[in-house]
KELUMKE-466538 format. One record per residue: x, z, y of N, C-alpha, C in turn. Coordinates in steps of 0.1 Angstrom, whole numbers, plus 2048, in hexadecimal, padded with zeros to 3 digits. Example, Ala and Ser with C-alpha at 12.3 -4.5 7.8 and 13.67 -1.06 7.14 Angstrom:
<recs>
88484E7C787B84E7D388484E7DF;8808477EA8898477F588184F800;
</recs>
This chain:
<recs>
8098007F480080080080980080C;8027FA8178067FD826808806828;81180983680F81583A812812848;80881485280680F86080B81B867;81681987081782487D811820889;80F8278958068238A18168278A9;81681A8B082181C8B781B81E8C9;82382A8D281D82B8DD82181D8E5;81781A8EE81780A8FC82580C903;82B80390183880390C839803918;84181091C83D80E92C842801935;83D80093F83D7F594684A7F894F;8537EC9518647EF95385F7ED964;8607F596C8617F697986E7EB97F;8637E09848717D898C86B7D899D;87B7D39A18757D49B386A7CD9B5;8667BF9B085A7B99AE84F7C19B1;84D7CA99D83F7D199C8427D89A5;8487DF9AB8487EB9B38427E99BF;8447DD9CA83F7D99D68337D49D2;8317D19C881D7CC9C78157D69C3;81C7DC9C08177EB9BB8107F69C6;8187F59CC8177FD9DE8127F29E5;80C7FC9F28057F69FE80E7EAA06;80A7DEA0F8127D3A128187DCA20;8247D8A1E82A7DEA308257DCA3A;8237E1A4281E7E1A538237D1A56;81D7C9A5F8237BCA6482C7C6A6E;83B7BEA718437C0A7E83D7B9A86;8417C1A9283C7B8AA18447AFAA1;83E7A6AA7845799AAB84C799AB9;85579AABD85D799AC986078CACD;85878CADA85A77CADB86B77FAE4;876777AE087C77AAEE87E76FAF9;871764AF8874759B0586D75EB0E;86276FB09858775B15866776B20;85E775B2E866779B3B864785B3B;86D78AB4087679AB4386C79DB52;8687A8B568647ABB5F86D7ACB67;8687A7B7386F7A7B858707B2B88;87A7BEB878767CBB918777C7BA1;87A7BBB9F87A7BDBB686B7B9BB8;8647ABBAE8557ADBAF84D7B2BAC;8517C3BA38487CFB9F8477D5BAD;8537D8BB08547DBBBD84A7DABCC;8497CBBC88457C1BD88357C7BD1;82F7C2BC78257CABBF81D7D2BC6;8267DFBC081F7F0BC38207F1BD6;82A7E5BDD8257E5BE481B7E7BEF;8187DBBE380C7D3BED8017DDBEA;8027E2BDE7F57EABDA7F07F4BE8;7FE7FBBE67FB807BEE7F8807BFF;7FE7F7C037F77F2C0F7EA7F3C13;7E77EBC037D47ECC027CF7F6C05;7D0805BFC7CD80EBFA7CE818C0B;7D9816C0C7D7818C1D7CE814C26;7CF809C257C7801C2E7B9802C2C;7B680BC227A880EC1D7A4819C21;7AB824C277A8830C247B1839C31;7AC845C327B284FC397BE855C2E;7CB859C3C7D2866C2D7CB875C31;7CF877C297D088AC2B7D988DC2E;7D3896C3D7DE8A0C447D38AEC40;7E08B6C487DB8C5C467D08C7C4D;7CE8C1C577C48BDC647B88BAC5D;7B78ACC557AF8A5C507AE8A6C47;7AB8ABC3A7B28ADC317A68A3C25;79C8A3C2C792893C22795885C27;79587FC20798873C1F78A86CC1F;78E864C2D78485CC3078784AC30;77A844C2A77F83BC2377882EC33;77F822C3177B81BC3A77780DC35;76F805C3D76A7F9C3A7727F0C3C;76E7E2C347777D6C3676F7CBC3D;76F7CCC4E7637C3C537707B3C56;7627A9C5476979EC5876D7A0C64;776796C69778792C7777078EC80;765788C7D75A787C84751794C8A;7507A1C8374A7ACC867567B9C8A;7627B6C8776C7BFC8A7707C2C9A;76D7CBCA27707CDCAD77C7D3CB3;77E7D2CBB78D7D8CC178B7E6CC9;78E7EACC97857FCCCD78F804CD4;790805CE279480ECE878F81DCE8;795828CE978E836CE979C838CF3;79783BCFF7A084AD0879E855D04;7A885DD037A586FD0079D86BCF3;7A6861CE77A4862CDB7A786CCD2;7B1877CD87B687BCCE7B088ECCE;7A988CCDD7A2896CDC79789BCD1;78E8AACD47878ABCC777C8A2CC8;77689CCD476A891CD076F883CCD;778883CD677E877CCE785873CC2;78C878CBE78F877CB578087ACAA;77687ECA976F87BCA076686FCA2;76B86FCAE76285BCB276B854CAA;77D855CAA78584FCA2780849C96;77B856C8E77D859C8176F84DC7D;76284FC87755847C8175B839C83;75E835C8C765827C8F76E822C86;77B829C81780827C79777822C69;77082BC6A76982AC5875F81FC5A;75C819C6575280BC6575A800C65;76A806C657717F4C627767F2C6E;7777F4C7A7767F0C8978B7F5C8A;7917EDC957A17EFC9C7997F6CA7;79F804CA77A280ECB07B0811CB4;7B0816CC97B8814CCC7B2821CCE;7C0829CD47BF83ACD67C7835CE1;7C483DCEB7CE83DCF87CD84DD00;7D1852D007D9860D027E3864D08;7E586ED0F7EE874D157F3881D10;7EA884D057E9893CFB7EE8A0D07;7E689DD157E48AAD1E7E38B3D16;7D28B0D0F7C88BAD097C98B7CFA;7C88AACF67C98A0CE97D08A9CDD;7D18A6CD07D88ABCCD7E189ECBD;7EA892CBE7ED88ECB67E988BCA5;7EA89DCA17E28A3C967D58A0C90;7CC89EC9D7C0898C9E7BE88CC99;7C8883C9A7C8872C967D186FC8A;7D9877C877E8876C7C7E6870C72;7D886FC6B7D186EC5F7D085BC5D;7D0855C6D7CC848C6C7D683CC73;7E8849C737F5841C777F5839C6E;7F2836C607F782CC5B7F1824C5B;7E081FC607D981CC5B7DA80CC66;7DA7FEC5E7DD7F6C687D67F2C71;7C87F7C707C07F3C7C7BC800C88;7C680AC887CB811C907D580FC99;7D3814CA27DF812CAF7DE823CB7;7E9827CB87E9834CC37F482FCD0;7ED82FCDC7F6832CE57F883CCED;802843CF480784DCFA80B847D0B;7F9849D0F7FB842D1F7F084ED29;7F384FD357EA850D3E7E2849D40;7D2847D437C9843D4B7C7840D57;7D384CD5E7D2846D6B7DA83AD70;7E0837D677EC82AD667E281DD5E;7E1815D647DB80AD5E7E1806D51;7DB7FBD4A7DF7F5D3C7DA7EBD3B;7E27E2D357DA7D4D2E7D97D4D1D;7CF7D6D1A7CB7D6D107C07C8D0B;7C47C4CFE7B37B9CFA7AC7C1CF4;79E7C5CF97937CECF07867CBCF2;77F7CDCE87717C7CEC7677D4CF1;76C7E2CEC7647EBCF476B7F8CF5;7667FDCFF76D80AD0276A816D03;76C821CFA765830CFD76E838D09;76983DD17776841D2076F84ED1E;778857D14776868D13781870D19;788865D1F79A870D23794879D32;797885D2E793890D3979789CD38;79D8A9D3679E8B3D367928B8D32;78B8BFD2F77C8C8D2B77C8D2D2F;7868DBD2B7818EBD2D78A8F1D36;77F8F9D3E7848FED4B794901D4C;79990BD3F7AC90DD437AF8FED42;7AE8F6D3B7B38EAD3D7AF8DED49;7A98DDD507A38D5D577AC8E0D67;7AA8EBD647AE8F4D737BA8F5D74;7C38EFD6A7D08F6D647DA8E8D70;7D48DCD737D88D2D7C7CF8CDD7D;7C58D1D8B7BA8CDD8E7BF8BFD98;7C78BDD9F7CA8ACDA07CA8A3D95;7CF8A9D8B7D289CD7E7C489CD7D;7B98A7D7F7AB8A5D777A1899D78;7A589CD8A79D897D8D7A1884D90;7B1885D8F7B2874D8D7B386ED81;7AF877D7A7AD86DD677A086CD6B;796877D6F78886FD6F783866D7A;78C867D86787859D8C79084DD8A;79E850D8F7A7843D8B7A5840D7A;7A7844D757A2840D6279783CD5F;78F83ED67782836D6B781827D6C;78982AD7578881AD7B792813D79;799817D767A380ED6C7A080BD5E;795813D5C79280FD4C782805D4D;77C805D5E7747FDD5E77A7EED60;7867F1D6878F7E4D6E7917DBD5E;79A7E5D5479A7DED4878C7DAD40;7847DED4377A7DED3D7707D1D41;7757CAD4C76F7BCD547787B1D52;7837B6D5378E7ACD507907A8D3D;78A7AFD3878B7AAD277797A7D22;7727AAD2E7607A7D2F75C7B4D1E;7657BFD227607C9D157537D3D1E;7507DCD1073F7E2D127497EDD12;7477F7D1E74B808D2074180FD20;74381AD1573F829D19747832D1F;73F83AD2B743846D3373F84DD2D;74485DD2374186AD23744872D31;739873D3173687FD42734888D3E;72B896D4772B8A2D4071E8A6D4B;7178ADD457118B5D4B7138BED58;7228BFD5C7288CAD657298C0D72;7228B2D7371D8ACD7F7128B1D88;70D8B9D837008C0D807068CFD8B;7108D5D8A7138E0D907068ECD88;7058F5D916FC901D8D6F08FDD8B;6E98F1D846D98EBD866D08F7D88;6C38F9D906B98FCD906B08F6D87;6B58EBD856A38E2D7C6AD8E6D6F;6A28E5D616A68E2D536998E1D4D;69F8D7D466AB8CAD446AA8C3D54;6BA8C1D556BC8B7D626B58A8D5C;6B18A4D686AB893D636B5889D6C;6B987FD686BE878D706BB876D7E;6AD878D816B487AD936B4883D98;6B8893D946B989CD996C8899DA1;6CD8A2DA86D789EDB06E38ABDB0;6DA8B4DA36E28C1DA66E28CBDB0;6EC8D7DA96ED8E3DB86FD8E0DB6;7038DDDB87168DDDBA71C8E3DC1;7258E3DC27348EEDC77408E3DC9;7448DFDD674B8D3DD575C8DCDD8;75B8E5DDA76A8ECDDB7698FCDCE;7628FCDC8761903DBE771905DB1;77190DDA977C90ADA47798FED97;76D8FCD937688EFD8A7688DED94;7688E0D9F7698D5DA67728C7DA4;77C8CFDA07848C2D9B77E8BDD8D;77A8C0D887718BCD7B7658B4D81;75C8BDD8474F8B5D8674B8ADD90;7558ABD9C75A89FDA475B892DA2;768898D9476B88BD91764885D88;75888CD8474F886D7874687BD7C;741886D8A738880D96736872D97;748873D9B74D867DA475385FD9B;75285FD8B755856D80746851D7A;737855D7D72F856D7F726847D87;72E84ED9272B842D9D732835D9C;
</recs>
């Protein structure tokens, strides 16, 4: 008779072959192109530039003063005006600045920073459709502008009494030198005046034809003279 043994299955001989089909297929390598162009750092440069031009030219910075950032419009040239402000940099003016600025509009600041205070405006030195200058009113100027706010005046009594000659010829000579400019470029002026034309009123509310109770050698006289007679 036979005699049958069971022989065990042969193991399977591990070659580098089986072994890579065996396991998962390798990751693809990146392809490296090397005929890509190398980046320009002088035109990364010109770049981040221009960006941060934009971004300026968009916007207020922050100062310590200002410390929100106020964003501004981008008006065509057809609606963009040229904008004088005297005694811009004072506290009303300068927040006349600030609304004019954010409609898109070239504002001019013109100041003597008597009373003014720089700090006031610092937020919109870089901004290109800003301009600050450092002039008197009683000294003429040639300026191109299509309208004018004239706020330059001392306000409060230490300051206005502190050189009551200067007071009183910012508000008449700056007057009329800012009406002179104001005929000669055919621009629209606003006068801020004040109530203190008015002297001690009896009536309230004053109505425009009241004529007042006044004090023409008073120690406010240089003030409300020259308001009078910027008035007239």
């Amino acid at each position: 008779s036979t005699v049958l043994f069971a022989c065990p299955a042969p193991e399977p001989i591990l070659t580098e072959t089986n072994t890579m089909s065996d396991q998962a297929p390798p990751a693809k390598r990146a392809h490296i192109d090397n005929d890509a162009p190398t980046p320009d750092p002088k035109r990364q440069h010109i770049d981040r530039l221009i960006a941060d031009q934009q971004l300026l030219a968009s916007q207020s910075i922050p100062t310590l003063h200002t410390p929100n950032v106020i964003l501004t419009k981008r008006l065509p040239d057809a609606l963009r005006k040229k904008i004088l402000v005297t005694g811009g940099s004072g506290f009303v003016g300068s927040h006349l600045v600030d609304r004019l600025m954010s409609e898109g509009h070239e504002v001019i600041v013109l100041d003597n920073f008597f009373t003014g205070r720089k700090a006031n405006v610092e937020h919109w030195l870089h901004h290109p459709n800003f301009s600050l200058v450092r002039h008197d009113v009683t000294q003429p100027i040639l300026l191109e502008v299509d309208q004018i706010y004239h706020l330059a005046c001392p306000a409060s009594p230490p300051h206005y009494q502190y050189n009551p000659v200067k007071t009183i010829k910012t508000s008449t000579m700056g007057t009329i030198n800012m009406l002179g400019l104001a005929k000669r470029v055919k621009a629209r002026m606003l006068l801020a005046s004040t109530s203190e034309i008015y002297g001690d009123p009896t009536v309230h509310p004053q109505p425009e034809s009241y004529w007042g109770n006044v004090n023409t050698i008073g120690p406010r006289a240089c003030y409300d003279e020259g308001k009078r007679v910027a008035e007239t």
